[in-house]
N, C-alpha and C positions, 0 to 999 in steps of 0.2 A: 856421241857418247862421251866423249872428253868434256865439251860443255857440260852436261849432266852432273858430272864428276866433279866439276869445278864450282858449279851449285850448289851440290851436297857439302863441300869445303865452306863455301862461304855461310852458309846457313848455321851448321854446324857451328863454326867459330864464332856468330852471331848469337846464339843460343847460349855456348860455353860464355860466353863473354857476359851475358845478361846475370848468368847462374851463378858466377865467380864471384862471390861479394867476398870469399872471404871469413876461414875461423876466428876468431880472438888472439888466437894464437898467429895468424898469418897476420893478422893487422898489427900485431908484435914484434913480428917477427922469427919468434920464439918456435920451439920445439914442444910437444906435450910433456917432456920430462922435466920443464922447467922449475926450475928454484923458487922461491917466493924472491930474495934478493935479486934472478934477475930478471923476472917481470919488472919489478920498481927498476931497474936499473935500465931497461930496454921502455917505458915509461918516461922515466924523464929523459931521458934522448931523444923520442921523437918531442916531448915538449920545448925543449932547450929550443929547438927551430921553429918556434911558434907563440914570436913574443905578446903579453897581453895587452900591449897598448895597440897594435896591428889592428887596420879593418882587414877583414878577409873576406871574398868571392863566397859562391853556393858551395860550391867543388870544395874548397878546403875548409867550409863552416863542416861541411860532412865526415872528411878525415878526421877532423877533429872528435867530431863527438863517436867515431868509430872507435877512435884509439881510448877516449874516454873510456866507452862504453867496454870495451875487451879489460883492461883495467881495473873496471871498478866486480866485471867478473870471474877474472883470474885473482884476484889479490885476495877476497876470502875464499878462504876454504870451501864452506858449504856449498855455496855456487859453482864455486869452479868442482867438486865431486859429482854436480848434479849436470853440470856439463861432461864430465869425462866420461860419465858411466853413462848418462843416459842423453844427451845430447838436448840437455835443458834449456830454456832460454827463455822467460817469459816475456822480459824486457824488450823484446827485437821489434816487435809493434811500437812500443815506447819511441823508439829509435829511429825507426822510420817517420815516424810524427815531429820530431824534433827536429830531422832535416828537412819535412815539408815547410815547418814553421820557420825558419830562418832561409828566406826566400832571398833580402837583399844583401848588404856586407855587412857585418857586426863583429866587434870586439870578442876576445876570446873569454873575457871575464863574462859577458853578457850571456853567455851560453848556461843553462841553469837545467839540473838534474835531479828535482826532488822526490820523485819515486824511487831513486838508487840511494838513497839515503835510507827513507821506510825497509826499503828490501834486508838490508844490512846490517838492521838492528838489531838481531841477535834473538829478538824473544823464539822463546819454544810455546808453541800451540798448547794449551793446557785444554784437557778434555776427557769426558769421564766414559769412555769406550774403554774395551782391553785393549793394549798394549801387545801388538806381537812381535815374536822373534824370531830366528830361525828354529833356537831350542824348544819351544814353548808351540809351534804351528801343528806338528803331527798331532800332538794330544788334543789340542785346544780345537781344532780344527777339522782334517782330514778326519779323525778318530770320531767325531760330533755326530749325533744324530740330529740334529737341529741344521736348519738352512747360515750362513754366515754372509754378514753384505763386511767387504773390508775398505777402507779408505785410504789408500797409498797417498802421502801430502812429505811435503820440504818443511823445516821451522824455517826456511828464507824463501818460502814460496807465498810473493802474496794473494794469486788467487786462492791459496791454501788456507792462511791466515783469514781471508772475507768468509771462505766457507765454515769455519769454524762451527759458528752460532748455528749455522744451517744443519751441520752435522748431528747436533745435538738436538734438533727438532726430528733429526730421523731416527735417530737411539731412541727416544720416547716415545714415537708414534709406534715404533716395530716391537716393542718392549712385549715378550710372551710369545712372538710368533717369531721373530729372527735376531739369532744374535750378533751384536755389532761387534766388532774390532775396527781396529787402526794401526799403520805402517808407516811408521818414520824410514824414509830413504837411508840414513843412518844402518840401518838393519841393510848392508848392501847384498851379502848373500839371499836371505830371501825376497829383496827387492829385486835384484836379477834377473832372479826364478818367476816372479811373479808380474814380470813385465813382456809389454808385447815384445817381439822379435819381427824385423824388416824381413818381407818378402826374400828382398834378391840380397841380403847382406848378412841376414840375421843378428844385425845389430840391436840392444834392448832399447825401447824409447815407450814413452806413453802415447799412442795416436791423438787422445782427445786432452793429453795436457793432465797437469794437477791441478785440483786432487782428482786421481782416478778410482774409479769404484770397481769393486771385484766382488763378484758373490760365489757363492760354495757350494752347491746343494748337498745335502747327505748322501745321495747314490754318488757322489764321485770321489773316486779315488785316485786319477790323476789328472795334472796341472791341463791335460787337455781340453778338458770337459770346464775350465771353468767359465762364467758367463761375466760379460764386461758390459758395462754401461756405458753409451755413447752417447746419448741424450742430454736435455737441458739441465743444469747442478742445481735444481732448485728442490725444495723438499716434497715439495708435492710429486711432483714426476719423478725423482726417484720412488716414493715410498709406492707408488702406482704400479712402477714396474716391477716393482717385486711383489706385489699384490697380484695383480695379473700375469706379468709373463714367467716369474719361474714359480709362482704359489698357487696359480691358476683359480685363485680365490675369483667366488660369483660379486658381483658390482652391486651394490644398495642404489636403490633407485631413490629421489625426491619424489612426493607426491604434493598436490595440493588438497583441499577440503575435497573436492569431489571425485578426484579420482581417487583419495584413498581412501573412503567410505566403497566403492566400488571393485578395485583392485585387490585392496589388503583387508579391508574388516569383511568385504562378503565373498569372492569371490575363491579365495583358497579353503574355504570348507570349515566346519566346525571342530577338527579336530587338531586343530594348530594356535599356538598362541602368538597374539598378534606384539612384535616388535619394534615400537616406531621411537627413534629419536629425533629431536627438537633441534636446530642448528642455528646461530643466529647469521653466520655466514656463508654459511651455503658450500663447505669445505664439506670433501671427499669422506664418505665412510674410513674410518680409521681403518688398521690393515687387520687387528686383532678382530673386530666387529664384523669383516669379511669373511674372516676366517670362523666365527663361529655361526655366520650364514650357513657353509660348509657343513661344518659340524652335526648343527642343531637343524640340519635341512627338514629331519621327520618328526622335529619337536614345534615350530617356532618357524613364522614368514617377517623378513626384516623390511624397516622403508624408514626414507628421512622426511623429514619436515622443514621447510624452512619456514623459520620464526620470523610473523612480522606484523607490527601492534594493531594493525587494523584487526588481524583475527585473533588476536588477543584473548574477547572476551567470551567467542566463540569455543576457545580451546579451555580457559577454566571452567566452563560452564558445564562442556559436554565431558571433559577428561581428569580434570584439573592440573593442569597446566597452566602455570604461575609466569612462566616465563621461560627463556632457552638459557644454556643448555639442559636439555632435560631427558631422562629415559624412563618409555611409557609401556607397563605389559598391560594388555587386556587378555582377561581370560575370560572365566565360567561368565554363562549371562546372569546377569541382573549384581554383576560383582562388582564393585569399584575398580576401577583400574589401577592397578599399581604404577606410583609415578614416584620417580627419585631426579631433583634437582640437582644441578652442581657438576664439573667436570669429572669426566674418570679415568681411573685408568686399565689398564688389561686387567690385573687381576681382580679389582672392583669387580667391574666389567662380568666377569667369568663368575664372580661368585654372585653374581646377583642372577644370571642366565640360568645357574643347575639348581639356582632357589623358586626360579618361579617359568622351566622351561615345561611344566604340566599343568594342569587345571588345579585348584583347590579342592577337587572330589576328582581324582583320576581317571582319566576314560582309558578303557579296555584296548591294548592293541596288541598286535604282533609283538612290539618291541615293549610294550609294557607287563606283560601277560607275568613272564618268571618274575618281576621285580617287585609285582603285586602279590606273589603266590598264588594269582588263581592257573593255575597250570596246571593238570595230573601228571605231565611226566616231571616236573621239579620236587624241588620241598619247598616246606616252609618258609617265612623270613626269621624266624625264630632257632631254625636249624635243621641239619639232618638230621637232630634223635627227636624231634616232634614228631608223634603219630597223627594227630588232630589238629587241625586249621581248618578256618573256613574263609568264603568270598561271599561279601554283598555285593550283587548288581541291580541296577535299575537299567532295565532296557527298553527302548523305543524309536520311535520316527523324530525327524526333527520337526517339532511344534512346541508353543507355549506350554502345552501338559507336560511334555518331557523338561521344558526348563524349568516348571514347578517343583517335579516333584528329583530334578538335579539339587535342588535348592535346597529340600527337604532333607534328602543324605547328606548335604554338603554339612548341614545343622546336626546331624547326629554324627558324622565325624568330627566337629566339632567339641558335642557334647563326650563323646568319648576319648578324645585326645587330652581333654581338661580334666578329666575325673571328678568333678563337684558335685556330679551328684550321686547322694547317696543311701537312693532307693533301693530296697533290695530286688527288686526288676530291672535294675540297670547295671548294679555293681559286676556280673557274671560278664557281662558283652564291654565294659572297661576293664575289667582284668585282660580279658583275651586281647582286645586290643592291643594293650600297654606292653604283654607278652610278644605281640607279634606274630600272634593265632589267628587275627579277624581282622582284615582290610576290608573298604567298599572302593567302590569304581562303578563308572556306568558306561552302558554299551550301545554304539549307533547302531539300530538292528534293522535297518535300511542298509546299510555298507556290509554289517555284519550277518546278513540275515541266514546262512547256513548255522551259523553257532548257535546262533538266537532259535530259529525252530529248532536244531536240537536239545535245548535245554528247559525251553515254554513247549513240549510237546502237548500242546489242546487246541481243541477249536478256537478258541479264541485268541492266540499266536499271534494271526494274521493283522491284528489289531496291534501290535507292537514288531514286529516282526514284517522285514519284506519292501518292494516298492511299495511309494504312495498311490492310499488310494483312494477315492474322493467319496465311495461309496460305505468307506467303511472307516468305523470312526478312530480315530488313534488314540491309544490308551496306552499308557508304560505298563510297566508290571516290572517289578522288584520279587527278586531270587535268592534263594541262600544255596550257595553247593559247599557241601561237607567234605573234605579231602580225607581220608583215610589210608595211610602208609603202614600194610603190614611187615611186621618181622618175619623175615623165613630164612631157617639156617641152612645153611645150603650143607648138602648131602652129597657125598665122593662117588662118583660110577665108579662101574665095575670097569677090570681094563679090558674086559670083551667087549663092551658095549660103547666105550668111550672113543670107538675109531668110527662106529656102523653112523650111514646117514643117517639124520634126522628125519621123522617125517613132517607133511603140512600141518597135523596137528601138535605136535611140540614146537616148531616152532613158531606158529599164532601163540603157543600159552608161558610159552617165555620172552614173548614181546607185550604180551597184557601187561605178565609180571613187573613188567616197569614203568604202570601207571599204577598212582594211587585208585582206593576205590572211591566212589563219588555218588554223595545222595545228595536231589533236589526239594529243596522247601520253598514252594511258593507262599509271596504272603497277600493277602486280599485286604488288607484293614486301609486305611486314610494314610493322610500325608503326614498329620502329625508327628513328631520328634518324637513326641513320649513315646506313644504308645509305637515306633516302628523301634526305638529302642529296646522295651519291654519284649518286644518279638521276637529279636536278636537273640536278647538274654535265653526265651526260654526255650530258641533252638540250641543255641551251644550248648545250654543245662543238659539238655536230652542227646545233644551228639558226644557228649561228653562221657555221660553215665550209662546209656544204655546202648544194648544193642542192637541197629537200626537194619534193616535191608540197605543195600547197594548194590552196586554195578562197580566193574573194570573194563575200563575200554577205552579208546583212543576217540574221543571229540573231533568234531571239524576241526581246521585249522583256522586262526584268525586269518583274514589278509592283508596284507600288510595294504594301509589306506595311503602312503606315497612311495607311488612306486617310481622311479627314474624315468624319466622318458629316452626315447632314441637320442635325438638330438643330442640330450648331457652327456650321455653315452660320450659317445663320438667327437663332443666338440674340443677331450683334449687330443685327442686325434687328429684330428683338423689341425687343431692348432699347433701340435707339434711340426708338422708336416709344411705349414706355413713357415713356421721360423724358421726352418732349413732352408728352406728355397730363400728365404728372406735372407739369411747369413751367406748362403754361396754367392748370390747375386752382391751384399755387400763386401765379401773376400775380394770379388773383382775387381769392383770398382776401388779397393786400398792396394790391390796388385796395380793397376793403371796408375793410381795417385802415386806408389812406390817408383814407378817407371820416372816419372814425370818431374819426380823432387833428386833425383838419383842424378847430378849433371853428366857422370860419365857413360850412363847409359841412352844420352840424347844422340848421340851422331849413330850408334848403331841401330836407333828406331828411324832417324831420318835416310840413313842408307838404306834400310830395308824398305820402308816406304818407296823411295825412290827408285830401287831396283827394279819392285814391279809396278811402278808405273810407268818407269820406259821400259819393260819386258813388254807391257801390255800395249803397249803405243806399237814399238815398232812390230810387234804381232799382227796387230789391226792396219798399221801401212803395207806391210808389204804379202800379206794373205791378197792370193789373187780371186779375181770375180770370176764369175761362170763363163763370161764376153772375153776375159782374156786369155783364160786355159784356152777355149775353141781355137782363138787366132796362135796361140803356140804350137796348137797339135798340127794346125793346118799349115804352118810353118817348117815343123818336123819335117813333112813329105811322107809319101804312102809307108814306107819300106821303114822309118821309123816310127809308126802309128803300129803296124802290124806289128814292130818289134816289142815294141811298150806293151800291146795288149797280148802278145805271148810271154810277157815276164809274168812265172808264176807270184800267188797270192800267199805271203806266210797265214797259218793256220792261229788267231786268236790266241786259243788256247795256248800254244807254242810262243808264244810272242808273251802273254802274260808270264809262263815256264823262265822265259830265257831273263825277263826285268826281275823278277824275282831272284833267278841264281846269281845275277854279275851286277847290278844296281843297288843290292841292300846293303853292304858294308859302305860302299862308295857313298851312297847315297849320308849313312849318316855321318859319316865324316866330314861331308861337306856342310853337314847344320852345324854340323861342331864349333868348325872354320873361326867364323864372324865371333863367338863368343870369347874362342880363344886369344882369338886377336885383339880384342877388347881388351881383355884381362893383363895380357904381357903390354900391353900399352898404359 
């Protein structure tokens, strides 16, 4: 056991000894409270003994550039703040490379330091991020409902200084989805605050170095919660991770020619417009473009393209695309695709998406229904005191008839949005228009087909209305339904009655009450513009001035044609669920690395180590075998064999009673022990 002991000693001191290189301050000599005069003063005394005409050995080519090296960072300021507070030091790889490089004897002059010259220069990072403080961070910040990524850098930091320009590719790429700032260390109180804390010391330090990146999300409210970036400093991989891990924004995929005539023009359904942009380099969906994936998930399916001249003339031909970067919407069939050249930016970007995220004739959905006014329980687009509005629809199967005669409405809203003509069979259904009394829109009556039979109730329905079917022929059919919202002034109960239940029938006739009432006009003529305009005109004319039959009642429901699936559900669930386990498993392993960098805590992990490995050694020597209990008992003699197996058995239970009442204090005093001893040591 003495040996053991004597092992752990030499190990120990062998470790310490490897660990002890040594602060700035100790290769000084100095104390942390030191003066600027007597850094220089304790500077040139170790140089006075260190003439420069002198060849020098390895060993003292090394002190040399040690005492350098403490020198050139205690004598500025900046440095030496970013060493005190935060135990900075970018230069110490520097450092060590410089004593690898001077392997034989060499003069003291010969020794050359020109990255501590760069470091030193003084400039301040110029950069067009906010600027925070300690003053300015609750408001600007904690208070935000926007997500914040912040940049904690040194103006004498030169990985700081290189990432600059990078900085500034992430401020533009995030521009509309997450606001940037920036922390000069200078700001020490909320650099403090905003710095990691040592496991076993709680000392502030950056784990991954400057500059460090810090983000915000708007659910937090304290410094607990906020999320640190470990990863590579290059702009791509940051802006990714704030795309995916705290924005949980969906990923745009690349396609080629075939897969995206497959994937994205046919396969997500007619009632989505399709979103491709052009890339000449084959870089990541920007973060803003993800984010309106998100967004516009029930409007609009996104994908990229990489640009490359062979298919060149394949893409002007079919799309017209000129060239990358470029953004391409395909909507209604047989429409041009809309294409805009040139780079953009977020709010381009957003205002080009709410310009062209529907068809050029609108199709009928869930989420379209109140925006178009065809809805009985809404109003108007014209307003609440409009009585009268109406909806054109055209509904059908999906087939060429139905893209004909899409084509056809698409031309008479057209013609009515322009108002040039000026027949008097058109001017009634461009007035209304212009008012925002008459929308059209068309409706998939395959998806939709509850809506669609209740509004084509005939025989012939089936024909527009419903699955395909092979036997019968698909024909649209275009509808007019008439909204009518009456006035009724409401009337005070009695206060005897205004306590008694209601029965089933008040209240069905006070739930009609809040649908308009609604008359259908089918129209049977052609496809022609004129004359479907003329037909418009002289339903309005007539829902206008006379008075027509109706109905009030509640319609089917649309359904909503994208619905979430399980998976989306759930996958930020998952994902949440992953990054915990992923963060606890990396706490550990910065607990172990804390262990490890910590020199005064090496000889109490090596005594522990070693304690139970000789507990477990001499355990397994001296535990006897079954062969030699026998020859022991047999040894005993009869008279102590019967004494042994008359000594009663303590009872478990009583035995776990008795470590419990006299072993629990004891017990933790003695973990205590080793720590303490550390400490006063």
């Amino acid at each position: 056991m003495q040996q053991s002991v004597m092992w752990v000693g030499v190990l120990a001191l062998a470790v310490l000894t490897d660990f002890a290189v040594g602060s700035p301050y100790d290769q000084l000599g100095l104390q942390m409270n030191a003066t600027e005069a007597d850094i220089l003063t304790a500077y040139e005394q170790h140089f006075s003994t260190w003439p420069a005409d002198t060849l020098y050995n390895q060993s003292e080519i090394k002190r040399i550039i040690q005492i350098e090296h403490a020198y050139q960072l205690l004598s500025n300021n900046l440095t030496r703040r970013d060493y005190d507070y935060f135990n900075i030091d970018d230069l110490e790889e520097d450092v060590l490379q410089a004593i690898q490089k001077y392997e034989g004897e060499a003069q003291r002059d010969d020794i050359q330091f020109p990255l501590w010259e760069s470091r030193i220069s003084g400039d301040k990072i110029v950069a067009t991020a906010e600027s925070l403080t300690y003053s300015n961070f609750g408001d600007l910040v904690m208070m935000s409902s926007q997500p914040w990524l912040i940049q904690i850098y040194s103006d004498v930091n030169p990985n700081s200084k290189r990432f600059a320009s990078i900085w500034d590719k992430i401020e533009e790429s995030l521009e509309g989805v997450v606001r940037v700032g920036r922390l000069e260390l200078g700001e020490l109180p909320l650099a403090l605050i905003l710095a990691e804390r040592n496991w076993l010391n709680g000392y502030p330090f950056f784990r991954n170095g400057l500059p460090a990146i810090v983000a915000v999300m708007p659910s937090c409210q304290k410094l607990e919660c906020l999320n640190r970036y470990y990863g590579e400093k290059t702009a791509d991989a940051i802006t990714d991770w704030v795309g995916t891990r705290l924005l949980k924004l969906p990923r745009i995929m690349y396609y080629s020619v075939k897969t995206l005539m497959a994937d994205i023009i046919q396969k997500p359904g007619p009632h989505k417009v399709k979103v491709i942009a052009f890339s000449y380099s084959g870089e990541r969906a920007a973060p803003y473009m993800r984010q309106a994936a998100k967004v516009y998930r029930e409007y609009a399916v996104f994908a990229m393209v990489l640009w490359r001249e062979s298919e060149g003339d394949f893409w002007r031909k079919e799309i017209g695309v000129e060239t990358a970067p470029a953004l391409v919407f395909i909507k209604d069939p047989d429409l041009k695709p809309v294409v805009h050249h040139g780079k953009l930016n977020s709010s381009k970007f957003l205002e080009l998406m709410e310009m062209h995220k529907t068809y050029e004739l609108p199709q009928l959905r869930s989420i379209t229904a109140r925006s178009l006014g065809c809805d009985a329980s809404s109003y108007s687009l014209a307003g609440n005191e409009t009585r009268i509005w109406y909806c054109v629809i055209v509904a059908g199967k999906q087939s060429s008839k139905l893209d004909q005669m899409r084509s056809a409405l698409r031309g008479v809203q057209e013609q009515l949005k322009l108002g040039e003509d000026r027949e008097s069979t058109s001017k009634i259904a461009i007035k209304a228009y212009q008012e925002n009394r008459l929308r059209l829109a068309w409706l998939d009556g395959e998806i939709q087909k509850n809506f669609c039979y209740f509004y084509l109730n005939s025989e012939s329905m089936f024909e527009a209305c419903g699955p395909q079917n092979y036997e019968i022929e698909n024909r649209p059919r275009v509808f007019l339904i008439r909204y009518l919202r009456e006035v009724t002034e409401e009337k005070g109960e009695d206060e005897h009655k205004k306590w008694l239940p209601k029965t089933t029938w008040q209240r069905q006739s006070e739930e009609e009450m809040k649908f308009a009432r609604q008359l259908v006009t089918k129209y049977n003529g052609s496809s022609e513009v004129a004359e479907i305009i003329s037909w418009i005109s002289n339903m309005v004319y007539q829902g206008d001035t006379e008075e027509l039959p109706s109905f009030r009642g509640k319609a089917p429901e649309l359904i909503a044609e994208e619905s979430v699936p399980f998976a989306a559900k759930t996958q930020d669930f998952v994902s949440d669920k992953k990054e915990k386990l992923f963060e606890k498993g990396r706490n550990f392993v910065y607990l172990v690395q804390d262990f490890r960098e910590d020199p005064k805590f090496i000889p109490l992990l090596l005594f522990i180590a070693l304690f139970y490995t000789t507990t477990w050694v001499l355990s397994t020597r001296y535990k006897a075998s079954p062969a030699t209990a026998s020859s022991e008992v047999a040894e005993v003699g009869v008279d102590k064999k019967d004494e042994l197996q008359a000594t009663p058995q303590r009872n478990p239970t009583e035995m776990s009673n008795f470590e419990k009442s006299v072993g629990m204090s004891d017990g933790l005093r003695r973990r205590n022990e080793p720590a303490q001893r550390s400490t006063v040591k």
